[in-house]
PDB file of N, CA, C and O in Angstrom:
ATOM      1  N   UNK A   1      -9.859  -4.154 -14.045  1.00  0.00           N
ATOM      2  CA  UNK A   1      -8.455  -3.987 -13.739  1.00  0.00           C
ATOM      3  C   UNK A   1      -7.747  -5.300 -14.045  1.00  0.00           C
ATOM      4  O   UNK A   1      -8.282  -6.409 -14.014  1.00  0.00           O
ATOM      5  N   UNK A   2      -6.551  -5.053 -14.327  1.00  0.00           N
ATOM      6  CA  UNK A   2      -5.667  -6.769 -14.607  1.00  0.00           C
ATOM      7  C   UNK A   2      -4.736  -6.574 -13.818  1.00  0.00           C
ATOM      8  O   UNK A   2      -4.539  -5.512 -13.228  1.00  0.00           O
ATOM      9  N   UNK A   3      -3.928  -7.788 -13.705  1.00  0.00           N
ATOM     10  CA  UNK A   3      -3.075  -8.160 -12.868  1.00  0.00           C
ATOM     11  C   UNK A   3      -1.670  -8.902 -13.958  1.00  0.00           C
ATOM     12  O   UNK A   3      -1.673  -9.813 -14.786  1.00  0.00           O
ATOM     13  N   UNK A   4      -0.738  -8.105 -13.510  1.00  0.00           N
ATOM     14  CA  UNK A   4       0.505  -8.670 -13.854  1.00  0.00           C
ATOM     15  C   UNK A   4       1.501  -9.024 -13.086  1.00  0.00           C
ATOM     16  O   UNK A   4       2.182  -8.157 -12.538  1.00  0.00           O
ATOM     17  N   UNK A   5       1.705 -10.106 -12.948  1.00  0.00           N
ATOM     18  CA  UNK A   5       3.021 -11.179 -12.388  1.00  0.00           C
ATOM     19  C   UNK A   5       4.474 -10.997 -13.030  1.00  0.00           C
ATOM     20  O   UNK A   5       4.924 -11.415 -14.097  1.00  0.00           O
ATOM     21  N   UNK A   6       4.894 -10.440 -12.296  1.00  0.00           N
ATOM     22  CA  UNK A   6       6.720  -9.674 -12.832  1.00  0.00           C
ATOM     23  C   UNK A   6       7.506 -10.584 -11.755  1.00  0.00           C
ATOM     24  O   UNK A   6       6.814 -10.850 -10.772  1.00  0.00           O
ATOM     25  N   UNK A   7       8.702 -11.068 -11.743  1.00  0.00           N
ATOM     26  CA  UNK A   7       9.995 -11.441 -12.251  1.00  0.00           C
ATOM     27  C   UNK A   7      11.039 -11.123 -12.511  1.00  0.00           C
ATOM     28  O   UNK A   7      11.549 -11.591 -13.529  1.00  0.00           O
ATOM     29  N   UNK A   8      11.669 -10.321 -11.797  1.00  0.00           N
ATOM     30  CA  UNK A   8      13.259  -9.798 -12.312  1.00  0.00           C
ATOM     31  C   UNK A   8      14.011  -9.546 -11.357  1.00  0.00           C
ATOM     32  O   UNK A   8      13.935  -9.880 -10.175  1.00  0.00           O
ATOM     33  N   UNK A   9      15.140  -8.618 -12.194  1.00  0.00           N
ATOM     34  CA  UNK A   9      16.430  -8.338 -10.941  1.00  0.00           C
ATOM     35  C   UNK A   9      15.990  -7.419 -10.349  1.00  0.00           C
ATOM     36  O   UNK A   9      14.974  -6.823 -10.706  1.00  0.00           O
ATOM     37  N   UNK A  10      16.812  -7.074  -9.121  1.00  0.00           N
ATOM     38  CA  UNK A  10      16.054  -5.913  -8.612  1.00  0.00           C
ATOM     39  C   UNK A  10      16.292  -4.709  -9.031  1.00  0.00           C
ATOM     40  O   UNK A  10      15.408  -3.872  -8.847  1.00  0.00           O
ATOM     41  N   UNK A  11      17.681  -4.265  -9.775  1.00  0.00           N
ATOM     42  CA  UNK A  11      17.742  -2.971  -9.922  1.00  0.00           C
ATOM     43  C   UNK A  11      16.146  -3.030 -11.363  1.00  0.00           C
ATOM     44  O   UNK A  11      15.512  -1.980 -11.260  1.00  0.00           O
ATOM     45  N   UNK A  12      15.710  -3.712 -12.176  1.00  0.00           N
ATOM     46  CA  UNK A  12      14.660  -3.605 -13.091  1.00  0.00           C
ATOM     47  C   UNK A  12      13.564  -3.007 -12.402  1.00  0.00           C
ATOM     48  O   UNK A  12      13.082  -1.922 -12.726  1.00  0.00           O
ATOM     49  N   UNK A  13      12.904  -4.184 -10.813  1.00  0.00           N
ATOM     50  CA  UNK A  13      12.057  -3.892 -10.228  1.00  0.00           C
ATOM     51  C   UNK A  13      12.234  -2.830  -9.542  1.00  0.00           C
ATOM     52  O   UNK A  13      11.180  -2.303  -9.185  1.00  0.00           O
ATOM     53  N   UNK A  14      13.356  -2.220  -9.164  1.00  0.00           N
ATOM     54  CA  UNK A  14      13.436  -0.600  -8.716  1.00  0.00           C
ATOM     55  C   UNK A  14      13.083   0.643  -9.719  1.00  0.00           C
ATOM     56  O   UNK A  14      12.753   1.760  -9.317  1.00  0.00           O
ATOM     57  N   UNK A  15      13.200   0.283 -11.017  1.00  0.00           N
ATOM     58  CA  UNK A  15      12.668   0.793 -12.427  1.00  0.00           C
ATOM     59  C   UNK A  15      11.700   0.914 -12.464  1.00  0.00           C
ATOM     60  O   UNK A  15      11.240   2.055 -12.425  1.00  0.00           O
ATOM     61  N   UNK A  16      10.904  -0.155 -12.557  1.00  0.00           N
ATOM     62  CA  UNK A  16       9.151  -0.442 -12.743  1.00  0.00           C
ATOM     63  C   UNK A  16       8.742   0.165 -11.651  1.00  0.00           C
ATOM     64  O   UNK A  16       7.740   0.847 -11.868  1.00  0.00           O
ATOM     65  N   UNK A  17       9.292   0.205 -10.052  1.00  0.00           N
ATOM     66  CA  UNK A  17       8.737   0.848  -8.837  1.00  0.00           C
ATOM     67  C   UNK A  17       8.450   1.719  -8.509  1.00  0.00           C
ATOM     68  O   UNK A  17       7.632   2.050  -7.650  1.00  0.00           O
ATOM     69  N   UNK A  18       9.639   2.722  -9.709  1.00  0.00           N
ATOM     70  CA  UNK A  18       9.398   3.973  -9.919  1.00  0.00           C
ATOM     71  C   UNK A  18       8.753   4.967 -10.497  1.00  0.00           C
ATOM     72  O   UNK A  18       8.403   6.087 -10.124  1.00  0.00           O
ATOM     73  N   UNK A  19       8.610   4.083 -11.926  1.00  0.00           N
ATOM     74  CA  UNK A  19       7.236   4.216 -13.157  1.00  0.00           C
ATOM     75  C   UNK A  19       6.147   4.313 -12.195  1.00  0.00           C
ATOM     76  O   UNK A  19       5.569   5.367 -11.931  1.00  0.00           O
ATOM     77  N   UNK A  20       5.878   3.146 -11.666  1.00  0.00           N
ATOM     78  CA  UNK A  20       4.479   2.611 -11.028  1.00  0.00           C
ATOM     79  C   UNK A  20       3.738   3.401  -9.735  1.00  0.00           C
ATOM     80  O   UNK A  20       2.593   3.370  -9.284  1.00  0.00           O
ATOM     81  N   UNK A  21       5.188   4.255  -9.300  1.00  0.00           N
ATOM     82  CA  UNK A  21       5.087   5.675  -8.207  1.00  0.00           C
ATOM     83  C   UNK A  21       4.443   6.253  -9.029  1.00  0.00           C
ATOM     84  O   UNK A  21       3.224   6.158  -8.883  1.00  0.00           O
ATOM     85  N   UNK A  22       4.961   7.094 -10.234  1.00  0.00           N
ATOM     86  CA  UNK A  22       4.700   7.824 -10.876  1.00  0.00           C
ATOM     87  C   UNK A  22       3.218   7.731 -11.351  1.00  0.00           C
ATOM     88  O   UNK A  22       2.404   8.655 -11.349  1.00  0.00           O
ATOM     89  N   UNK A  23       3.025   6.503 -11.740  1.00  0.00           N
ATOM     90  CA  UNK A  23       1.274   6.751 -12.198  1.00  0.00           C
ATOM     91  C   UNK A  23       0.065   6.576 -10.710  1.00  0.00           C
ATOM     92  O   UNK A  23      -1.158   6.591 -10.857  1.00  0.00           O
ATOM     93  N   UNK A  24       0.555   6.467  -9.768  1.00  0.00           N
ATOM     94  CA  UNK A  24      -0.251   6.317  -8.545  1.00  0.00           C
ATOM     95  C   UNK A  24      -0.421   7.940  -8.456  1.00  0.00           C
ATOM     96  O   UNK A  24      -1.501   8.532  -8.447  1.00  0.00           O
ATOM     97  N   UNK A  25       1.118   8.643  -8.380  1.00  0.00           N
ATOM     98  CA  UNK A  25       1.052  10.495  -7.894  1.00  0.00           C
ATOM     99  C   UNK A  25       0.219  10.959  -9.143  1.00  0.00           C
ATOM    100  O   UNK A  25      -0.406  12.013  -9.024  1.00  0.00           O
ATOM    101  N   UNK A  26       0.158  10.332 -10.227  1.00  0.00           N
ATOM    102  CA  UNK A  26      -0.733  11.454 -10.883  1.00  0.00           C
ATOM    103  C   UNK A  26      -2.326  10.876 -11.302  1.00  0.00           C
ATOM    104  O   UNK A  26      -3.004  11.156 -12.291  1.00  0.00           O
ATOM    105  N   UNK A  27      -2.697   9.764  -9.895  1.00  0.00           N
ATOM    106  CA  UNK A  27      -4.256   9.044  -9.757  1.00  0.00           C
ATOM    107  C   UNK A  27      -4.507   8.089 -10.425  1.00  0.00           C
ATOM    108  O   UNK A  27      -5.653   7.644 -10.484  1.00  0.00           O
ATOM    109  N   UNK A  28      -3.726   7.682 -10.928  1.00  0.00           N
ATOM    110  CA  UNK A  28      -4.089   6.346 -11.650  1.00  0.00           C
ATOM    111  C   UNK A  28      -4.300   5.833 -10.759  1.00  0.00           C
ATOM    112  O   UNK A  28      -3.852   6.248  -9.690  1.00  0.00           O
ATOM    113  N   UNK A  29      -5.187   4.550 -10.849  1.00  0.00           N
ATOM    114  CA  UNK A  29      -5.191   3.253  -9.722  1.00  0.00           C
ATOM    115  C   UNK A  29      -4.209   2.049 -10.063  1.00  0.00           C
ATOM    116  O   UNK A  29      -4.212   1.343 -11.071  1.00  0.00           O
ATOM    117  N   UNK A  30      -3.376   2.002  -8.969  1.00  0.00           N
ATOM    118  CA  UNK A  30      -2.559   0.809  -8.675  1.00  0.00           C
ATOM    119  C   UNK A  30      -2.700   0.059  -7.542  1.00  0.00           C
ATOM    120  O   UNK A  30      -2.914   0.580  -6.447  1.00  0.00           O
ATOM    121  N   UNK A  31      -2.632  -0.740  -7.653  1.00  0.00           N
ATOM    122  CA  UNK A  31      -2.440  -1.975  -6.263  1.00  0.00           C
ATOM    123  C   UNK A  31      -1.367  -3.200  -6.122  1.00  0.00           C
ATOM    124  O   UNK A  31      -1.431  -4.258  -6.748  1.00  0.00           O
ATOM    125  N   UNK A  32      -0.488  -2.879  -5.283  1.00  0.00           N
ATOM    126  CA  UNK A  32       0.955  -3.125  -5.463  1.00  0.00           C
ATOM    127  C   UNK A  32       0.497  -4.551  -4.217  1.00  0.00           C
ATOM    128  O   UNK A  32      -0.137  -4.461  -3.166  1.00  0.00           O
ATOM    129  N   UNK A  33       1.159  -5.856  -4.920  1.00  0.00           N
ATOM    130  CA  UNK A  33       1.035  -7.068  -4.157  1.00  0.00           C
ATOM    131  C   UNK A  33       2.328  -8.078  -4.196  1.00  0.00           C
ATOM    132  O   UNK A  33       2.378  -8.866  -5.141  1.00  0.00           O
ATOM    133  N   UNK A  34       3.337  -8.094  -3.253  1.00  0.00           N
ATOM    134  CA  UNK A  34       4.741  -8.816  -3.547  1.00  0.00           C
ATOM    135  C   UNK A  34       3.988 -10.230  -2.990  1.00  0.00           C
ATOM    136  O   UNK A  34       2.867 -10.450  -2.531  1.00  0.00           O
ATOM    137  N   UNK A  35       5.129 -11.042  -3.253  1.00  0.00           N
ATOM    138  CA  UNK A  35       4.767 -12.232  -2.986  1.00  0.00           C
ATOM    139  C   UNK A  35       4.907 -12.806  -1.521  1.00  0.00           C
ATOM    140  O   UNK A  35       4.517 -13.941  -1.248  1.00  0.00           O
ATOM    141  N   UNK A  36       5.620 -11.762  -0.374  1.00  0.00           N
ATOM    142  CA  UNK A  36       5.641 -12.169   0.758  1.00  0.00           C
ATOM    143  C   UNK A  36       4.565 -11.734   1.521  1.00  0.00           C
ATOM    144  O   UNK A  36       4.152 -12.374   2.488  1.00  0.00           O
ATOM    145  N   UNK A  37       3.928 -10.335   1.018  1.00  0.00           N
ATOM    146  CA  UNK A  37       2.572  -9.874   1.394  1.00  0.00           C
ATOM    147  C   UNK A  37       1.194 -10.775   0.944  1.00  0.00           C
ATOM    148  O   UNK A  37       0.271 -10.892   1.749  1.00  0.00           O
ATOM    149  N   UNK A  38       1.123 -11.475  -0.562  1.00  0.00           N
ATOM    150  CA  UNK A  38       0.487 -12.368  -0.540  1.00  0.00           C
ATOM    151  C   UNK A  38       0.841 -14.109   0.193  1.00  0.00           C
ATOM    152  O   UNK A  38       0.016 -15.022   0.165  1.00  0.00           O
ATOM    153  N   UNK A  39       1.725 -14.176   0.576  1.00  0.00           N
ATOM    154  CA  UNK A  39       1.874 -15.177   1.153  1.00  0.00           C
ATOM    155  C   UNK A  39       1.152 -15.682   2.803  1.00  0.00           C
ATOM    156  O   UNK A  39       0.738 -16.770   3.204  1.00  0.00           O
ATOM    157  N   UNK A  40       1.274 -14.042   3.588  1.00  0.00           N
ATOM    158  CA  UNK A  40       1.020 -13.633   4.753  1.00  0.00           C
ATOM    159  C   UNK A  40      -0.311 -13.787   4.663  1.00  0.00           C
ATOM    160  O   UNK A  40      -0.900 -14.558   5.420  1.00  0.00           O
ATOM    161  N   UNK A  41      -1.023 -12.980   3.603  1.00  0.00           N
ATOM    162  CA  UNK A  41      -2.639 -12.801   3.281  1.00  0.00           C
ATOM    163  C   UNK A  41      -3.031 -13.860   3.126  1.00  0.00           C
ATOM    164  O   UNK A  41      -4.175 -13.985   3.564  1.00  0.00           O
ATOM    165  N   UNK A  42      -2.413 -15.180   2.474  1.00  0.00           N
ATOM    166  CA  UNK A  42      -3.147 -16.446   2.422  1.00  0.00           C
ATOM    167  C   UNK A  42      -3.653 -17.297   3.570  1.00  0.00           C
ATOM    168  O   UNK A  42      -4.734 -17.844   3.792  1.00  0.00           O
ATOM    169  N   UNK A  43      -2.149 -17.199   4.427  1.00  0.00           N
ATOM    170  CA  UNK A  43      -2.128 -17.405   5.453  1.00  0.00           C
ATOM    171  C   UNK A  43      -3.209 -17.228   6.742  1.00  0.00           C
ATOM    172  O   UNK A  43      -3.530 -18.095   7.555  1.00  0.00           O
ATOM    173  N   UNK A  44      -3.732 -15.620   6.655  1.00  0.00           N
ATOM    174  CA  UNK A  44      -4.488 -15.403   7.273  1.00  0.00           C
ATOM    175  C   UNK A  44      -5.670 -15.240   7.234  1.00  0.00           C
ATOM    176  O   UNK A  44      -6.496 -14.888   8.076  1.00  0.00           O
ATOM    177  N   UNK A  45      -5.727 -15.543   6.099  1.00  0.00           N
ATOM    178  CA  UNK A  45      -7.367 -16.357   5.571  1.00  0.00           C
ATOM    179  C   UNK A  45      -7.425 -17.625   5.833  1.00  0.00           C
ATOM    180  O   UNK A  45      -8.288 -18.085   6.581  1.00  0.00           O
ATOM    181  N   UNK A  46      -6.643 -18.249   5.333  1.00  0.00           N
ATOM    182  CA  UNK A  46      -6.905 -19.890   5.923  1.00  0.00           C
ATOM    183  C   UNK A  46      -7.087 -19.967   7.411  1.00  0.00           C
ATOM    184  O   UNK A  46      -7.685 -20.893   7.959  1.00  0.00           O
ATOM    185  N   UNK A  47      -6.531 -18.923   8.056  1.00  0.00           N
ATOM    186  CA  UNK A  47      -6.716 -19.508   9.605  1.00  0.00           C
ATOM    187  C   UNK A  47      -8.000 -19.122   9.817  1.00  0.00           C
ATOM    188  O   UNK A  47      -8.761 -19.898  10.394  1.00  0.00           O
ATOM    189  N   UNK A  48      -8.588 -17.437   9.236  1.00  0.00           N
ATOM    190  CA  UNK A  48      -9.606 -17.313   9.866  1.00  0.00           C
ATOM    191  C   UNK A  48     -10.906 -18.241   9.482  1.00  0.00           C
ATOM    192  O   UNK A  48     -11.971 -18.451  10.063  1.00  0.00           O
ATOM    193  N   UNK A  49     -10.436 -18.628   8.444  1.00  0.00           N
ATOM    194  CA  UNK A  49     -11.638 -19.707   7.962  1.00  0.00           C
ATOM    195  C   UNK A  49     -11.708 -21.325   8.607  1.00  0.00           C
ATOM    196  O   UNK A  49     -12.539 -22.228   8.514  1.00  0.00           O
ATOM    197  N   UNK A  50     -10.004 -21.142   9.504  1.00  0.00           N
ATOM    198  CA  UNK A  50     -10.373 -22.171  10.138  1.00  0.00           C
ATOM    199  C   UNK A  50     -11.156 -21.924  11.609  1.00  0.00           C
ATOM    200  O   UNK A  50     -11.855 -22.738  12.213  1.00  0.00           O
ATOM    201  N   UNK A  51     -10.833 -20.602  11.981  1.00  0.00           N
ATOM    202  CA  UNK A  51     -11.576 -20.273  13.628  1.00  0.00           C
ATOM    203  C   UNK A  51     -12.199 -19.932  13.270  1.00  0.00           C
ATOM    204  O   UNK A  51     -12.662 -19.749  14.395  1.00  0.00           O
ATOM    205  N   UNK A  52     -13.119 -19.416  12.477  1.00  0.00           N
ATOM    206  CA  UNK A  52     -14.736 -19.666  11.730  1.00  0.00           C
ATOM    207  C   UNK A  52     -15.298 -20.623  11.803  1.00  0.00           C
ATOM    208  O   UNK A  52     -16.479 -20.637  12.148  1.00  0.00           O
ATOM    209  N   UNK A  53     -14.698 -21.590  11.534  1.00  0.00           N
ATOM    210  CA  UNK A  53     -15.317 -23.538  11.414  1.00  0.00           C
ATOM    211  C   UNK A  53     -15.216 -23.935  12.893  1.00  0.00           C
ATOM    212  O   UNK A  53     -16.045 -24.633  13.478  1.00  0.00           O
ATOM    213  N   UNK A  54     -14.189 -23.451  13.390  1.00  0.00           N
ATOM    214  CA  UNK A  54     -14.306 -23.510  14.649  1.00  0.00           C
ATOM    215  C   UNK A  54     -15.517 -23.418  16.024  1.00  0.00           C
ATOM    216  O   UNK A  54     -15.897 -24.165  16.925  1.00  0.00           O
ATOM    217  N   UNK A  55     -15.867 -21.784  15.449  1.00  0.00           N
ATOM    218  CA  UNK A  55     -16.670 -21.305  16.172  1.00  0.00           C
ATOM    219  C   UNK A  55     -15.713 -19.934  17.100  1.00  0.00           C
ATOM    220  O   UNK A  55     -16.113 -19.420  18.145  1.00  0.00           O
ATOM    221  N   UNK A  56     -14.696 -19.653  16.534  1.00  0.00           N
ATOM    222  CA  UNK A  56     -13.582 -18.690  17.748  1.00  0.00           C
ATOM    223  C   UNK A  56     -13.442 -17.427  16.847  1.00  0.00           C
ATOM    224  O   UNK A  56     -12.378 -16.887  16.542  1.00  0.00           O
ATOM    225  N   UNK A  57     -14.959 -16.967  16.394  1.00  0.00           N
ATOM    226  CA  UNK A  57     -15.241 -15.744  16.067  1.00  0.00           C
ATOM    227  C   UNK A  57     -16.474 -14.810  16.722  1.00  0.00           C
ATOM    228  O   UNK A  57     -17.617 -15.100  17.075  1.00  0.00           O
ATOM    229  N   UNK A  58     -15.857 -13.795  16.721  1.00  0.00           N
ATOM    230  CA  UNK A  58     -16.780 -12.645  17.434  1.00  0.00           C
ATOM    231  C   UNK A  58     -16.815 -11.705  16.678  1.00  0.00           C
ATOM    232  O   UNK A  58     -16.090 -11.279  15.779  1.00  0.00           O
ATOM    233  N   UNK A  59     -18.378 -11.216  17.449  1.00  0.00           N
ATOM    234  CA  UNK A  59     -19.301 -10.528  16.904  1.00  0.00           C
ATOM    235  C   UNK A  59     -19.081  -8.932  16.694  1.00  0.00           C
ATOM    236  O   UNK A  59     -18.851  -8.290  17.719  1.00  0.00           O
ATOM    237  N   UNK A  60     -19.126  -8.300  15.579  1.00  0.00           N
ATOM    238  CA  UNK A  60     -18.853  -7.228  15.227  1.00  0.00           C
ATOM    239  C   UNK A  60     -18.610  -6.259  16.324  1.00  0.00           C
ATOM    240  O   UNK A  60     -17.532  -5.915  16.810  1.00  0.00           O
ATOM    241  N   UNK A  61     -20.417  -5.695  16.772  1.00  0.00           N
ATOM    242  CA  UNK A  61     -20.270  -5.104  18.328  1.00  0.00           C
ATOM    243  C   UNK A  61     -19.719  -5.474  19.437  1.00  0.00           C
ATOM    244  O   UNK A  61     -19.700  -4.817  20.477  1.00  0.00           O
ATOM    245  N   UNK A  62     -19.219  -6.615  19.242  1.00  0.00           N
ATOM    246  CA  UNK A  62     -19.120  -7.016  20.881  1.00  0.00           C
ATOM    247  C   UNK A  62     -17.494  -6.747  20.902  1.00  0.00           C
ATOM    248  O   UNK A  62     -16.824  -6.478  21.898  1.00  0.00           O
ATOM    249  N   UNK A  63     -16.993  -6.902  19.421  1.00  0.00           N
ATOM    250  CA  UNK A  63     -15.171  -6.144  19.286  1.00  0.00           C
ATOM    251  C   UNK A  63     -14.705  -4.966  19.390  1.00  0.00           C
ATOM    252  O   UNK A  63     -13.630  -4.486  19.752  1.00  0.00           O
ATOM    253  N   UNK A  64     -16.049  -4.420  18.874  1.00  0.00           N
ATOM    254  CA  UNK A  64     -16.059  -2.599  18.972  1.00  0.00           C
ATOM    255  C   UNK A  64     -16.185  -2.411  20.440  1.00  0.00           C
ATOM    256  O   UNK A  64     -15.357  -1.618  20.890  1.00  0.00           O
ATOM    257  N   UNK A  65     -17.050  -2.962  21.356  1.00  0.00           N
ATOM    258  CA  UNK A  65     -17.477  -2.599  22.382  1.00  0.00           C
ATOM    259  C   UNK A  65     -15.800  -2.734  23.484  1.00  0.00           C
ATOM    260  O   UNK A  65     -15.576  -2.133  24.535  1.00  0.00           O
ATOM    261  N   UNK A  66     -14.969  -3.632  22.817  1.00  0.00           N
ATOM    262  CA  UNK A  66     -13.999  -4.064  24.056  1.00  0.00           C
ATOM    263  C   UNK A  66     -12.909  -2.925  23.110  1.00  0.00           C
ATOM    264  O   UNK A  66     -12.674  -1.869  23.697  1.00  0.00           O
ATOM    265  N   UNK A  67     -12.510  -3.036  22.251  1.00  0.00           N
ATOM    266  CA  UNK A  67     -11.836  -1.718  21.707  1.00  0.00           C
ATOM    267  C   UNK A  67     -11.968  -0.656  22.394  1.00  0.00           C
ATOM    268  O   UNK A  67     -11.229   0.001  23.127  1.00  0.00           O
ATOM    269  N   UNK A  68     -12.939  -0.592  22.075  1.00  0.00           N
ATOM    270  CA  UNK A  68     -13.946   1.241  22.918  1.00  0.00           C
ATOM    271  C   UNK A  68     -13.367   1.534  24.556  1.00  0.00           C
ATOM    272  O   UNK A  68     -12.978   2.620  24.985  1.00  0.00           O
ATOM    273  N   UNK A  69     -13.426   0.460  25.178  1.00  0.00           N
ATOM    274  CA  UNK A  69     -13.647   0.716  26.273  1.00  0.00           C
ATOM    275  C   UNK A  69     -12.158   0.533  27.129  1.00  0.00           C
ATOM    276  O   UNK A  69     -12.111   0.749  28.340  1.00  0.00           O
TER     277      UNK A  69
END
């Protein structure tokens, strides 16, 4: 799969948004990534990799178990 980095006005990107509907409804694979959603995602990797280094991570079951209950 590739990745393309777009740039424009918005009525364009309301264009392309619509194309890009269009090939998702008829199964194509798309994966739609703006830059404030990757910004957030960076974000929250760096932290968890910092409470990882930390040690202020828990254990699979033991998250399920307090969810659950």
């Amino acid at each position: 799969m590739q990745t393309l980095h777009l740039q424009a006005e918005d009525t364009v990107i309301d264009k392309i948004m619509d194309m890009i509907n269009q090939f998702a409804l008829k199964g194509k694979k798309v994966e739609l990534l703006d830059s404030v959603t990757l910004d957030v995602e960076s974000q929250m990797i760096v932290k968890s990799l910092q409470e990882e280094k930390q040690g202020k991570t828990i254990e699979h079951d033991t998250l399920w178990d307090e969810l659950l209950n």
